[in-house]
N, CA, C and O atoms as a CHARMM CRD file, in Angstrom:
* protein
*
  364
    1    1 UNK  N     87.03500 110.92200 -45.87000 PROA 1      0.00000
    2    1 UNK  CA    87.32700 111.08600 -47.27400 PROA 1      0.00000
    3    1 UNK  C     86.37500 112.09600 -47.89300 PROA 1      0.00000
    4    1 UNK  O     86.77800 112.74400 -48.85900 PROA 1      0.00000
    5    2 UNK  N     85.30900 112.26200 -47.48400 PROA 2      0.00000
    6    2 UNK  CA    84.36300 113.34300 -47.60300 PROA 2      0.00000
    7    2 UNK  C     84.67000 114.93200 -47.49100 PROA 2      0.00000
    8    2 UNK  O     84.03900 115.91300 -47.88400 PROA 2      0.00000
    9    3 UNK  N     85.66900 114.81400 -46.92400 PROA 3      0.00000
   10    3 UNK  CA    86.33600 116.05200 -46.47200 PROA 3      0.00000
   11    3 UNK  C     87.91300 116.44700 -46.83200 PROA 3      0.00000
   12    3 UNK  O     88.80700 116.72700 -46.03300 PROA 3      0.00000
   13    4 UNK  N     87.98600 116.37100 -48.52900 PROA 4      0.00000
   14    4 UNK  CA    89.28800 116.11000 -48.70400 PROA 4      0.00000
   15    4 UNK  C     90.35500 117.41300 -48.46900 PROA 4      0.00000
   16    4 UNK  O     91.56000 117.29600 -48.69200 PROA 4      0.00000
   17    5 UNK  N     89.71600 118.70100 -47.97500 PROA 5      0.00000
   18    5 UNK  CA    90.84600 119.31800 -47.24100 PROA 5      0.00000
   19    5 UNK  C     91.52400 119.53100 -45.89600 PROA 5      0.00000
   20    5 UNK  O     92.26800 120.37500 -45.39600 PROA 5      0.00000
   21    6 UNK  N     90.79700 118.11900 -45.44100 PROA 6      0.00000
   22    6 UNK  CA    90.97200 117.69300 -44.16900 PROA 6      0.00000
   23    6 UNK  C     92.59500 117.31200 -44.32900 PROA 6      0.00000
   24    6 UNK  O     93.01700 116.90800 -45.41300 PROA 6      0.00000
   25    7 UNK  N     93.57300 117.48900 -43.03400 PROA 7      0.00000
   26    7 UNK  CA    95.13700 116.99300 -43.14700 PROA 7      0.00000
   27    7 UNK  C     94.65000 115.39300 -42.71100 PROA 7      0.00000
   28    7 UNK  O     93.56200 115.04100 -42.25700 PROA 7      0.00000
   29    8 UNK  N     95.66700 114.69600 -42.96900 PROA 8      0.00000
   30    8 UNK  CA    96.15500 113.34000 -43.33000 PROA 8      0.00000
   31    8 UNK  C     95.49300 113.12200 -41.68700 PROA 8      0.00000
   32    8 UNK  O     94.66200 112.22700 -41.54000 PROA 8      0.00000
   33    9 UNK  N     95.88000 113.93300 -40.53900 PROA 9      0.00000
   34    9 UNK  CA    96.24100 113.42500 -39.27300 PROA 9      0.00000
   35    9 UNK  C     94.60200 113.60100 -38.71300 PROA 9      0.00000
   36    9 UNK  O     94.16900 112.84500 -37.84400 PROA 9      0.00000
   37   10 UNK  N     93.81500 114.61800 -39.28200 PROA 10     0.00000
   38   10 UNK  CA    92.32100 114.43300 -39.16700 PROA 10     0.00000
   39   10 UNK  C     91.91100 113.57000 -39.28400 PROA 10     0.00000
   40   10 UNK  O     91.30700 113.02800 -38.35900 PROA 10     0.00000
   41   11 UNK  N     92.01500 113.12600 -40.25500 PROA 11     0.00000
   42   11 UNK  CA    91.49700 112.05800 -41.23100 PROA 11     0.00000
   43   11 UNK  C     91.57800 110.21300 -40.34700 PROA 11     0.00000
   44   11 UNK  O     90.72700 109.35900 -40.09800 PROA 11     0.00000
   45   12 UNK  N     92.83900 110.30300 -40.16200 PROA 12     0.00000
   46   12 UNK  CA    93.58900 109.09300 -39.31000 PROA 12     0.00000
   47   12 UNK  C     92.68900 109.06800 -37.54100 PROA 12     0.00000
   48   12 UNK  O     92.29600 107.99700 -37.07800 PROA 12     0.00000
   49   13 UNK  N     92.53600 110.15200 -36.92500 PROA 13     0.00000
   50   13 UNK  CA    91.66800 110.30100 -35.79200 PROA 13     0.00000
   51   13 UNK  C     91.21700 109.70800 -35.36700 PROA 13     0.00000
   52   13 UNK  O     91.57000 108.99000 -34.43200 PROA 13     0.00000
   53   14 UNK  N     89.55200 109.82700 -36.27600 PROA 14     0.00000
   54   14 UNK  CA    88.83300 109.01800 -36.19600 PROA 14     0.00000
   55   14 UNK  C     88.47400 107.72400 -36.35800 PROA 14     0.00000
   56   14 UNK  O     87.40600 107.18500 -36.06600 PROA 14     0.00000
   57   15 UNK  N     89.83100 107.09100 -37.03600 PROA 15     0.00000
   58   15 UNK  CA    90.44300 105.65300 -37.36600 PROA 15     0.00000
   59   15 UNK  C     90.84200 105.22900 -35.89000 PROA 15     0.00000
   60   15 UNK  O     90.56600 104.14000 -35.38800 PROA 15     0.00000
   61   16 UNK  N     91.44700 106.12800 -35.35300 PROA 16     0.00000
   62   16 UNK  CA    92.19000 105.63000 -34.43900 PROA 16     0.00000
   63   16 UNK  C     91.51900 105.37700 -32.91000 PROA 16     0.00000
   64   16 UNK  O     91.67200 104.51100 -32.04900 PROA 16     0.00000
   65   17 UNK  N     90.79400 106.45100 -33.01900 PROA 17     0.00000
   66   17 UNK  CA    89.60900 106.29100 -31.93400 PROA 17     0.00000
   67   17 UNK  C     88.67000 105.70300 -31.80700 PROA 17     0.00000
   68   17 UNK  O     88.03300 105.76500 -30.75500 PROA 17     0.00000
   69   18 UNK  N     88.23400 104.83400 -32.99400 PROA 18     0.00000
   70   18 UNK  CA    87.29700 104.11300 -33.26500 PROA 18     0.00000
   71   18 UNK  C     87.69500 102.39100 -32.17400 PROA 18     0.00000
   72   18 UNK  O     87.15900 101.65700 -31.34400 PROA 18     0.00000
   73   19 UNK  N     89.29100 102.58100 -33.14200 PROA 19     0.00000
   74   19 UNK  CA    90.15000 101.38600 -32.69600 PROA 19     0.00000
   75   19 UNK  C     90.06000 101.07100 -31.23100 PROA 19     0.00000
   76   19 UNK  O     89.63800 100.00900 -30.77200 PROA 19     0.00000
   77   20 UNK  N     90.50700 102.12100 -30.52700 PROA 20     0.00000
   78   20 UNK  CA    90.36600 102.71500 -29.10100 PROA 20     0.00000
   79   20 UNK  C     89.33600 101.97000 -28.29800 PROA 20     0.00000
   80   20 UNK  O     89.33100 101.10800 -27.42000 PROA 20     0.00000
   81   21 UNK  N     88.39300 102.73500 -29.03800 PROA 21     0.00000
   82   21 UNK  CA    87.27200 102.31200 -28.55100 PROA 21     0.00000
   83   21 UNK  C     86.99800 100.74900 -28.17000 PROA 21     0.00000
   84   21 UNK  O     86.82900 100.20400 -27.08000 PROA 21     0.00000
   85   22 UNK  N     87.02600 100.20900 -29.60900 PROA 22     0.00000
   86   22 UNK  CA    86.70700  98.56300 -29.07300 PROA 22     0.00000
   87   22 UNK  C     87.57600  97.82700 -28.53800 PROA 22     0.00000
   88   22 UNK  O     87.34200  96.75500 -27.98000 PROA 22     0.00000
   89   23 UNK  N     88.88300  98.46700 -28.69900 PROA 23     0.00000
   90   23 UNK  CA    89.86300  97.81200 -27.39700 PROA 23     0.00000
   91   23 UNK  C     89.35800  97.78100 -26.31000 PROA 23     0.00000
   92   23 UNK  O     89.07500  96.77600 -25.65800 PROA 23     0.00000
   93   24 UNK  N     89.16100  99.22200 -25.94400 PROA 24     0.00000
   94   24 UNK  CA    88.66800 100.01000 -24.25600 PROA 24     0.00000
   95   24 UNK  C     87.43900  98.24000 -24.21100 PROA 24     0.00000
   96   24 UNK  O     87.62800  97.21700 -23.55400 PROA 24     0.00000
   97   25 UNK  N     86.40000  98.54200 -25.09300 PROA 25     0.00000
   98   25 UNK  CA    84.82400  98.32700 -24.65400 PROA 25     0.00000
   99   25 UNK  C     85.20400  96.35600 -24.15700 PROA 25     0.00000
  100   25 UNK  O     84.97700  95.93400 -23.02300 PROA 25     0.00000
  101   26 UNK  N     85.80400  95.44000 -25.33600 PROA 26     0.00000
  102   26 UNK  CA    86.67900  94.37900 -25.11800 PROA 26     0.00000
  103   26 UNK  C     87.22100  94.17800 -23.65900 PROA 26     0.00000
  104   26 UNK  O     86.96600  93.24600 -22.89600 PROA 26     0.00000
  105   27 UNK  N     88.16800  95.45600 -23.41000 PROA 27     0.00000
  106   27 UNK  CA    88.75800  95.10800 -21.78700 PROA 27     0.00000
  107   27 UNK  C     87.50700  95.13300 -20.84000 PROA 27     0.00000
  108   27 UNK  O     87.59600  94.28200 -19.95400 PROA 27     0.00000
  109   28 UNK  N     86.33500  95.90800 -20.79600 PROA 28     0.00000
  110   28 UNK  CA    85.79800  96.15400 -19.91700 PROA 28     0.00000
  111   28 UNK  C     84.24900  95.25800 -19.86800 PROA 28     0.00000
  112   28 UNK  O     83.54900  95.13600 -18.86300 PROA 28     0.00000
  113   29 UNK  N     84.03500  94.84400 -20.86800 PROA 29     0.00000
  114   29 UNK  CA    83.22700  93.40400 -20.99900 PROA 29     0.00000
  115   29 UNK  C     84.28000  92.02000 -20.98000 PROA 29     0.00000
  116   29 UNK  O     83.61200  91.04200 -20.64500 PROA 29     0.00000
  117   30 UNK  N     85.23000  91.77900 -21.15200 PROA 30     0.00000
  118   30 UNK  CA    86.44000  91.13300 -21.13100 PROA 30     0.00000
  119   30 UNK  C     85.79100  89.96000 -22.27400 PROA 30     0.00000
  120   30 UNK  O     85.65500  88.78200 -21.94200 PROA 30     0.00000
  121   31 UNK  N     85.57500  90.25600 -23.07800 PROA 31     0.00000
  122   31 UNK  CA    84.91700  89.89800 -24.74800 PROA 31     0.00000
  123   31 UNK  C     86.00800  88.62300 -24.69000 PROA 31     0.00000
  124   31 UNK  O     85.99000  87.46400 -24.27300 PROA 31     0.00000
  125   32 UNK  N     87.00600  89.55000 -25.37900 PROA 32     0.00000
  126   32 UNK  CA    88.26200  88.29100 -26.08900 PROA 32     0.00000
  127   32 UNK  C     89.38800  89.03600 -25.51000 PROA 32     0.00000
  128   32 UNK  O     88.84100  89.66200 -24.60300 PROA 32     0.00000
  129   33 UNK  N     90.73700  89.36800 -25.49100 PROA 33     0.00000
  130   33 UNK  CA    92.11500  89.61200 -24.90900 PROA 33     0.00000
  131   33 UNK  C     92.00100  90.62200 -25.70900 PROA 33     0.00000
  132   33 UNK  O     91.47300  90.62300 -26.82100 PROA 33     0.00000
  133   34 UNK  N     92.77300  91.98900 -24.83500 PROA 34     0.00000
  134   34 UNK  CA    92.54900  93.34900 -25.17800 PROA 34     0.00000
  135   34 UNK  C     94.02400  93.04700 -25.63100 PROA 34     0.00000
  136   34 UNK  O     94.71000  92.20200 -25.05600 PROA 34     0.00000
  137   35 UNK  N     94.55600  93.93100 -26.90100 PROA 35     0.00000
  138   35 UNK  CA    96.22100  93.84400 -26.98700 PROA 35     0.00000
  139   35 UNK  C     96.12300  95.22900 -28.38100 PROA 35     0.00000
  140   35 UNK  O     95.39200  95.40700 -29.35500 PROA 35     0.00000
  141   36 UNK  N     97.61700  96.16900 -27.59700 PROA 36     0.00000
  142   36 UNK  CA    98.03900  97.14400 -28.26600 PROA 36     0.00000
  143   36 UNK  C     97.84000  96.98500 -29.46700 PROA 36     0.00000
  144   36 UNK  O     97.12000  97.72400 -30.13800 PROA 36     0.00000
  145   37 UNK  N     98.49200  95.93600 -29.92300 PROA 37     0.00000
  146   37 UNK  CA    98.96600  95.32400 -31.14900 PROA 37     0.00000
  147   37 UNK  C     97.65500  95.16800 -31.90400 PROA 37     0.00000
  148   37 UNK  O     97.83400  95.22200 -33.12100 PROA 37     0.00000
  149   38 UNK  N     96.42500  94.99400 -31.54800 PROA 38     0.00000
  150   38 UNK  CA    95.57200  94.81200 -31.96000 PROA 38     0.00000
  151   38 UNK  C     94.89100  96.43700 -32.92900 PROA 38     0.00000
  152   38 UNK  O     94.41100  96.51100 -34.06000 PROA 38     0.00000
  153   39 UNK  N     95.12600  97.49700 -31.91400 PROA 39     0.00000
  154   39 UNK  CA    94.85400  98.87600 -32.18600 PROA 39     0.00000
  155   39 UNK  C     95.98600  99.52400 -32.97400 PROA 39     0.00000
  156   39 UNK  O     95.83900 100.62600 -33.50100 PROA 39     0.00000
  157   40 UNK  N     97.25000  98.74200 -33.05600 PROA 40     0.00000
  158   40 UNK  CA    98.34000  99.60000 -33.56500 PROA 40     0.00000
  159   40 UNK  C     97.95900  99.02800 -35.21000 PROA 40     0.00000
  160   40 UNK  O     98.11400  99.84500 -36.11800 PROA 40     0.00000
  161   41 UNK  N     97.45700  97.60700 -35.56000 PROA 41     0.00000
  162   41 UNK  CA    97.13300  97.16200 -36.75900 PROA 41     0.00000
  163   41 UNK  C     95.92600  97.66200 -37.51300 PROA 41     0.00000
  164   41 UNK  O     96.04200  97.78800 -38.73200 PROA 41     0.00000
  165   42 UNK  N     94.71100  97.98100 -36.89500 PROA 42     0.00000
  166   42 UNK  CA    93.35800  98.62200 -36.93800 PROA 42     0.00000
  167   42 UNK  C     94.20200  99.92800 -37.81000 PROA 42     0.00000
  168   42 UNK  O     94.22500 100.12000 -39.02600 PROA 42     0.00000
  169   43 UNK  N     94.96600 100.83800 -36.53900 PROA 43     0.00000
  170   43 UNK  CA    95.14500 101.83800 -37.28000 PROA 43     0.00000
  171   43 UNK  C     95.74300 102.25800 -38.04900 PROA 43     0.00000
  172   43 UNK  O     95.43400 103.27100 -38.67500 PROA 43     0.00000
  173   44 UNK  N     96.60700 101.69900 -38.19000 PROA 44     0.00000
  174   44 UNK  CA    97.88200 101.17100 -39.70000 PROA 44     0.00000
  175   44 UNK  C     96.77900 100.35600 -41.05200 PROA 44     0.00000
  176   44 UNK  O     96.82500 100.83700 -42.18400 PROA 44     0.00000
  177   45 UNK  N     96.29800  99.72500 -40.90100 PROA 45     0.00000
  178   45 UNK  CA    95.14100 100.03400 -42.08800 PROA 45     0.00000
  179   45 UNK  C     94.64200 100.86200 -42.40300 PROA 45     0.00000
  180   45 UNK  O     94.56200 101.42700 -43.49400 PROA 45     0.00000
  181   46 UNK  N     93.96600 101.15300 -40.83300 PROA 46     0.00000
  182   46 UNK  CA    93.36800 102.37200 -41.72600 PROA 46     0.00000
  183   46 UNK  C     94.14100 103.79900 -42.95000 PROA 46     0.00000
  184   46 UNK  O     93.73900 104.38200 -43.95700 PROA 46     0.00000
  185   47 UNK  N     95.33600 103.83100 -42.14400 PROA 47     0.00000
  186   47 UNK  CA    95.98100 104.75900 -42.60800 PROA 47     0.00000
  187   47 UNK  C     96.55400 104.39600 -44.22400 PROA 47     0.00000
  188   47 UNK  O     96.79600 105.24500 -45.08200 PROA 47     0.00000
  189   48 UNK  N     96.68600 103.01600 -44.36600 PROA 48     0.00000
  190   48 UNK  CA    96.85900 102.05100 -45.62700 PROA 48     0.00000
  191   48 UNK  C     95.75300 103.00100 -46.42300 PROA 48     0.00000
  192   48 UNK  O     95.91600 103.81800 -47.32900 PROA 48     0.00000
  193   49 UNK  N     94.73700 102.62700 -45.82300 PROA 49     0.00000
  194   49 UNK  CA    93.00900 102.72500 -46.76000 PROA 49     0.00000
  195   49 UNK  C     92.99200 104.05400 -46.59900 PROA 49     0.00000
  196   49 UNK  O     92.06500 104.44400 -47.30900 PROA 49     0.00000
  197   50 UNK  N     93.59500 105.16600 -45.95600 PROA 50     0.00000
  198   50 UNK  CA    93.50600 106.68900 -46.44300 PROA 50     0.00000
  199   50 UNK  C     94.62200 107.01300 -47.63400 PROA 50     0.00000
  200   50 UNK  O     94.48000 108.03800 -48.30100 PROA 50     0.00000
  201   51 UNK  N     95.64900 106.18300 -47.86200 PROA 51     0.00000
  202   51 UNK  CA    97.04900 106.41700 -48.52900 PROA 51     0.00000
  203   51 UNK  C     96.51100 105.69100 -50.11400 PROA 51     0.00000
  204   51 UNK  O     96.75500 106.17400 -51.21900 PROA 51     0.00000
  205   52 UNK  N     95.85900 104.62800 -49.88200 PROA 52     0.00000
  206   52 UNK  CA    95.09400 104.09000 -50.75800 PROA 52     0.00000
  207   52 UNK  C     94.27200 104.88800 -52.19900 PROA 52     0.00000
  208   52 UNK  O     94.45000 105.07100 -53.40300 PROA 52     0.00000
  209   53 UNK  N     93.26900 105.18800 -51.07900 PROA 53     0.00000
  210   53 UNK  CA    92.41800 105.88100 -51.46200 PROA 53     0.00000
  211   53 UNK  C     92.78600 107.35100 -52.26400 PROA 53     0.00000
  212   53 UNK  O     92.13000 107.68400 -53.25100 PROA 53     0.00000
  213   54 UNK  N     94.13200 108.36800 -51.62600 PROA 54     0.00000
  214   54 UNK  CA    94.64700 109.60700 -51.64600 PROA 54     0.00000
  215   54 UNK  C     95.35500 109.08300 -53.10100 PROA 54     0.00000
  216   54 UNK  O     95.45700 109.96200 -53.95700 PROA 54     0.00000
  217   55 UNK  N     95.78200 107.91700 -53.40500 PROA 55     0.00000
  218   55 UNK  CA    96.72700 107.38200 -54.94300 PROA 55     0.00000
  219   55 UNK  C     95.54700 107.23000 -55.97900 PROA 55     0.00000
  220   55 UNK  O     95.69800 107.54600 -57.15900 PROA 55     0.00000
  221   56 UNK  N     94.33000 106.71300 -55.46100 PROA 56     0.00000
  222   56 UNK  CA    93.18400 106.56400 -56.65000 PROA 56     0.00000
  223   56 UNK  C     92.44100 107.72400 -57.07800 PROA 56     0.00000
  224   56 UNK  O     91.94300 107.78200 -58.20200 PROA 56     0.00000
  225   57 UNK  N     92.35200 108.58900 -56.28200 PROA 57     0.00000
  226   57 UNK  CA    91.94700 109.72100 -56.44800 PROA 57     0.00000
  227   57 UNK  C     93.47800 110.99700 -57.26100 PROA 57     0.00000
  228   57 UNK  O     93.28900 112.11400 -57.74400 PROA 57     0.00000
  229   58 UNK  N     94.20000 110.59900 -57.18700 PROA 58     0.00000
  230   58 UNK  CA    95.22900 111.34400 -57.86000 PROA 58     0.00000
  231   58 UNK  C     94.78000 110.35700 -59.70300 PROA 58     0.00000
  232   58 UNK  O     94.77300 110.96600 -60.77300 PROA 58     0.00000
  233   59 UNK  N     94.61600 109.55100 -59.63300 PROA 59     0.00000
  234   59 UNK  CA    94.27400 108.39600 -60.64600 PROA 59     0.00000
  235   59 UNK  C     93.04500 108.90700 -61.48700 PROA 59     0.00000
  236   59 UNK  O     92.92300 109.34000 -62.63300 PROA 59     0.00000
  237   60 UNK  N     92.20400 108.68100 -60.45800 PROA 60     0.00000
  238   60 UNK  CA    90.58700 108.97500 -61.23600 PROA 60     0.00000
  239   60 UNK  C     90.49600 110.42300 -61.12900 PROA 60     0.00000
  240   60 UNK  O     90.01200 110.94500 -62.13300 PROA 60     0.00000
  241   61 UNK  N     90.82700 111.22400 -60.18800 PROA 61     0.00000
  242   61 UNK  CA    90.18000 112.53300 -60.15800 PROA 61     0.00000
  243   61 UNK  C     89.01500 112.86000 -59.84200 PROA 61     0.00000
  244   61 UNK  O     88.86900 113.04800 -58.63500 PROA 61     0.00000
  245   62 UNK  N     87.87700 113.04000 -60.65000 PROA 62     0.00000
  246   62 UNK  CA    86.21700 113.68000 -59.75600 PROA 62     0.00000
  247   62 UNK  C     86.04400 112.55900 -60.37100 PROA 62     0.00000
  248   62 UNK  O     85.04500 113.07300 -60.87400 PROA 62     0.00000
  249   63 UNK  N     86.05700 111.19700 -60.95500 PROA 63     0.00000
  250   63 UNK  CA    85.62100 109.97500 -60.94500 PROA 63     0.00000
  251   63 UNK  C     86.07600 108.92700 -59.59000 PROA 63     0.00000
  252   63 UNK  O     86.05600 107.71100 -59.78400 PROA 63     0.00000
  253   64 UNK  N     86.44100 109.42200 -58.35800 PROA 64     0.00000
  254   64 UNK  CA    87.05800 108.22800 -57.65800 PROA 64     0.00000
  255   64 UNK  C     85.65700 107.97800 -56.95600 PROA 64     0.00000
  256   64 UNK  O     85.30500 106.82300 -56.71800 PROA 64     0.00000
  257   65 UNK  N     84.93400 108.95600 -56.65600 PROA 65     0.00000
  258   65 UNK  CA    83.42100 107.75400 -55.77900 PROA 65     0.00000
  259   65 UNK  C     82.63500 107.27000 -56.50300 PROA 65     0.00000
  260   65 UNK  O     81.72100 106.81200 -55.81700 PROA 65     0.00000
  261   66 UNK  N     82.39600 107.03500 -58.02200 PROA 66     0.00000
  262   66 UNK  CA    82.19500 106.37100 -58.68300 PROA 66     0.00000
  263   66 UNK  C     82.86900 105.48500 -58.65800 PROA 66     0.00000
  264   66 UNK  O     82.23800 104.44900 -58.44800 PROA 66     0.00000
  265   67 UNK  N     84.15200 105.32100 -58.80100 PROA 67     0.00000
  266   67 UNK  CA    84.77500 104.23100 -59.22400 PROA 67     0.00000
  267   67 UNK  C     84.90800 103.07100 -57.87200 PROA 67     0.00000
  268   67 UNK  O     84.92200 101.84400 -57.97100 PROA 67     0.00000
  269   68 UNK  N     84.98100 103.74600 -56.84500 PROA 68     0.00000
  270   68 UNK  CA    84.75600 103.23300 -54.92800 PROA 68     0.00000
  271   68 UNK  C     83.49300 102.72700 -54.80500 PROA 68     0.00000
  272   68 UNK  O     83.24900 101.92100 -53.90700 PROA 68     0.00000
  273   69 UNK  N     82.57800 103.11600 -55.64800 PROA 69     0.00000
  274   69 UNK  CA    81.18900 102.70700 -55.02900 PROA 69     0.00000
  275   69 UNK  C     80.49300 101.21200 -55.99300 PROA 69     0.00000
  276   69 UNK  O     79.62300 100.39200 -55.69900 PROA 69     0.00000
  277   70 UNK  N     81.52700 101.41800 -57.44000 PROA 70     0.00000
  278   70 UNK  CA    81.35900 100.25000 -58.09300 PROA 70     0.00000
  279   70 UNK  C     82.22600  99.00100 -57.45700 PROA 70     0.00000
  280   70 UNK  O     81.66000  97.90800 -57.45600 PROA 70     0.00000
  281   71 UNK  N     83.56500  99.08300 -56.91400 PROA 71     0.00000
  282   71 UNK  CA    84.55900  98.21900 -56.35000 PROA 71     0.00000
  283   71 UNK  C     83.21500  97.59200 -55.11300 PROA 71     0.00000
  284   71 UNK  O     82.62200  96.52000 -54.99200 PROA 71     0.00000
  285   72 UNK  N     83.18400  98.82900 -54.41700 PROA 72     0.00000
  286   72 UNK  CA    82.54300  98.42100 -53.43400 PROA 72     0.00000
  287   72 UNK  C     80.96200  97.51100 -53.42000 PROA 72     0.00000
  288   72 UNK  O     80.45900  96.70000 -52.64200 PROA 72     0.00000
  289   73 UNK  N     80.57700  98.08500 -54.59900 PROA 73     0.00000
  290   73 UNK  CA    79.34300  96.91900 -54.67000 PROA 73     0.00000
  291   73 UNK  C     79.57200  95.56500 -55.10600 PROA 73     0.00000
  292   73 UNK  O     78.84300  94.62800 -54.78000 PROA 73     0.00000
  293   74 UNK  N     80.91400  95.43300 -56.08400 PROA 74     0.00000
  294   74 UNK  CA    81.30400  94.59300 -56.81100 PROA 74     0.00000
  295   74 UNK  C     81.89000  93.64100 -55.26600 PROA 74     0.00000
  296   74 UNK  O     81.48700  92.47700 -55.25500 PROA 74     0.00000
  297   75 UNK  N     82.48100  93.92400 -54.44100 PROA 75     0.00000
  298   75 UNK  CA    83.02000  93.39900 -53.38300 PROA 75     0.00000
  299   75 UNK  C     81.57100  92.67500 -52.18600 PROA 75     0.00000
  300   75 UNK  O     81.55300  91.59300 -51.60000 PROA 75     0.00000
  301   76 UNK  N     80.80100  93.49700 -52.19400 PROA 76     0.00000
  302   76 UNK  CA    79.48700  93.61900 -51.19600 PROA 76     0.00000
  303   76 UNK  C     78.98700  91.79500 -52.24300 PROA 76     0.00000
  304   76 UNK  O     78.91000  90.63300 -51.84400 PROA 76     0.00000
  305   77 UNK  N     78.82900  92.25300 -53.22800 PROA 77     0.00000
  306   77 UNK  CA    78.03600  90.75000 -53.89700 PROA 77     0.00000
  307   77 UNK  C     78.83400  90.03000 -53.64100 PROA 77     0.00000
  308   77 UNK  O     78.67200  89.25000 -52.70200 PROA 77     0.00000
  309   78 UNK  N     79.96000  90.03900 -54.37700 PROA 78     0.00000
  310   78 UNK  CA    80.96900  88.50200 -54.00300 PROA 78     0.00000
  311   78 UNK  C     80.70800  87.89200 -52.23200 PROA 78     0.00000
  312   78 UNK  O     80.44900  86.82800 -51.66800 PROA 78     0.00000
  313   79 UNK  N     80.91700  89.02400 -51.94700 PROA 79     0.00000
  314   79 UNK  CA    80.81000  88.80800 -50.06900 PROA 79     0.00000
  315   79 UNK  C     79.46100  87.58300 -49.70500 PROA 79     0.00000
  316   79 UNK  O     79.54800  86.54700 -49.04500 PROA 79     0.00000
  317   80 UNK  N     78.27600  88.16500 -50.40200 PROA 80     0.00000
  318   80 UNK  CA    77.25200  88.10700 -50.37100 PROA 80     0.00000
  319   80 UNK  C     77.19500  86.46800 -50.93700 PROA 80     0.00000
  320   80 UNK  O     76.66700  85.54600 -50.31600 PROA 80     0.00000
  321   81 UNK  N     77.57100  86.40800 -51.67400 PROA 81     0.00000
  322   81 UNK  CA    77.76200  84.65300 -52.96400 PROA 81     0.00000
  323   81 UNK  C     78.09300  83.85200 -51.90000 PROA 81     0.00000
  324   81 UNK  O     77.47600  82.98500 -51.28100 PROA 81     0.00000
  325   82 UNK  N     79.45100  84.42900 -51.79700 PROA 82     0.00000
  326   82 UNK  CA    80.52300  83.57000 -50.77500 PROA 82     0.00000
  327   82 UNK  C     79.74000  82.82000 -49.54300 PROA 82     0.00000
  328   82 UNK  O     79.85500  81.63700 -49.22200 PROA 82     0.00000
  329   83 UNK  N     78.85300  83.89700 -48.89800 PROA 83     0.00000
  330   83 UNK  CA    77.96900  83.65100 -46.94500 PROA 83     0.00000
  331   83 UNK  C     76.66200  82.54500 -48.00700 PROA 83     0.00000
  332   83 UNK  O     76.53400  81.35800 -47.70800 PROA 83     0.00000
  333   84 UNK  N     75.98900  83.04500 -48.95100 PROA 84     0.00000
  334   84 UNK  CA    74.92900  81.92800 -49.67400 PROA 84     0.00000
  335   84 UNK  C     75.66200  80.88200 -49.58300 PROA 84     0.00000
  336   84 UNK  O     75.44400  80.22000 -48.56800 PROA 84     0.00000
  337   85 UNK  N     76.73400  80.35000 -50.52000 PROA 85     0.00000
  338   85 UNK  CA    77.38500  79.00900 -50.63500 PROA 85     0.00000
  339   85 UNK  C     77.59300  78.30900 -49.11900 PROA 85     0.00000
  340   85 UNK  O     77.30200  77.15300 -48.81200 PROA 85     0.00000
  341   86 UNK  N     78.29900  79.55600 -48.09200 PROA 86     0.00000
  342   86 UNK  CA    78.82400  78.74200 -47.23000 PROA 86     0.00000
  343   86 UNK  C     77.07200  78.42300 -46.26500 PROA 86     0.00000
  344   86 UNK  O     76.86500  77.48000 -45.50000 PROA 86     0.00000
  345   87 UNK  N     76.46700  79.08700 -46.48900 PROA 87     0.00000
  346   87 UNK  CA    75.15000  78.21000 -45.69100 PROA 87     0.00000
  347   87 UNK  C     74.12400  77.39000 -46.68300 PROA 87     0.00000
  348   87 UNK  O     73.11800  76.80900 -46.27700 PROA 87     0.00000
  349   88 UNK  N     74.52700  77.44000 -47.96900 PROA 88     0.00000
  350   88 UNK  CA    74.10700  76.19400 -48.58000 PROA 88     0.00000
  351   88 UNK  C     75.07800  74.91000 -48.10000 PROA 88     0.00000
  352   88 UNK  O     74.53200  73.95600 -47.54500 PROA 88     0.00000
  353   89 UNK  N     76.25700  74.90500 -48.28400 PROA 89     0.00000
  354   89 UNK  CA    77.03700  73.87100 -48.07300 PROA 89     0.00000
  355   89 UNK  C     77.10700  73.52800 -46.68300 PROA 89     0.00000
  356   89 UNK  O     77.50700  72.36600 -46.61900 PROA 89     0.00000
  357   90 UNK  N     76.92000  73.96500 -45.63000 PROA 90     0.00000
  358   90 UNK  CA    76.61600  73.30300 -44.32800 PROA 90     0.00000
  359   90 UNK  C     75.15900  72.84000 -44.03400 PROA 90     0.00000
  360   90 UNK  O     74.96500  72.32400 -42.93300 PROA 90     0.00000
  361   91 UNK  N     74.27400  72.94700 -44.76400 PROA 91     0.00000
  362   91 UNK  CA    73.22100  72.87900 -44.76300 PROA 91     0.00000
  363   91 UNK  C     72.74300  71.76000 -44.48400 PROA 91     0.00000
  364   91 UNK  O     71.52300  71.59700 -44.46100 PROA 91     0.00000
């Protein structure tokens, strides 16, 4: 996203190879069950979260990493509340 005159299919790549990857690394430590389906969903988000992102930025304009970095902190705390409670309450 850093690179917004990058094409759509750049962009998706490195989504997809990432995916790749921990499939590959999964089969070859035999972690948990390696499955297509697993990498075909990884990268279909991701591509969600580039299509996403490409609508908020038509939205905000030169305000969208401001506006990404507030969601995103706003998301990071809740996250954060949520893991406190759940190891207070097993406690």
């Amino acid at each position: 996203m850093l690179e917004p005159e990058w094409a759509f299919l750049k962009k998706v790549a490195p989504i997809a190879g990432v995916s790749l990857l921990f499939e590959v690394l999964q089969f070859i430590f035999a972690i948990v069950g390696t499955d297509i389906t697993d990498f075909i969903g990884n990268t279909l988000g991701g591509i969600i979260g580039i299509a996403i992102y490409l609508v908020l930025r038509r939205l905000f304009k030169t305000k969208i990493n401001k506006v990404l970095n507030v969601l995103a902190s706003i998301g990071t705390a809740c996250f954060i509340a949520l893991l406190v409670l759940l190891i207070l309450v097993n406690s």
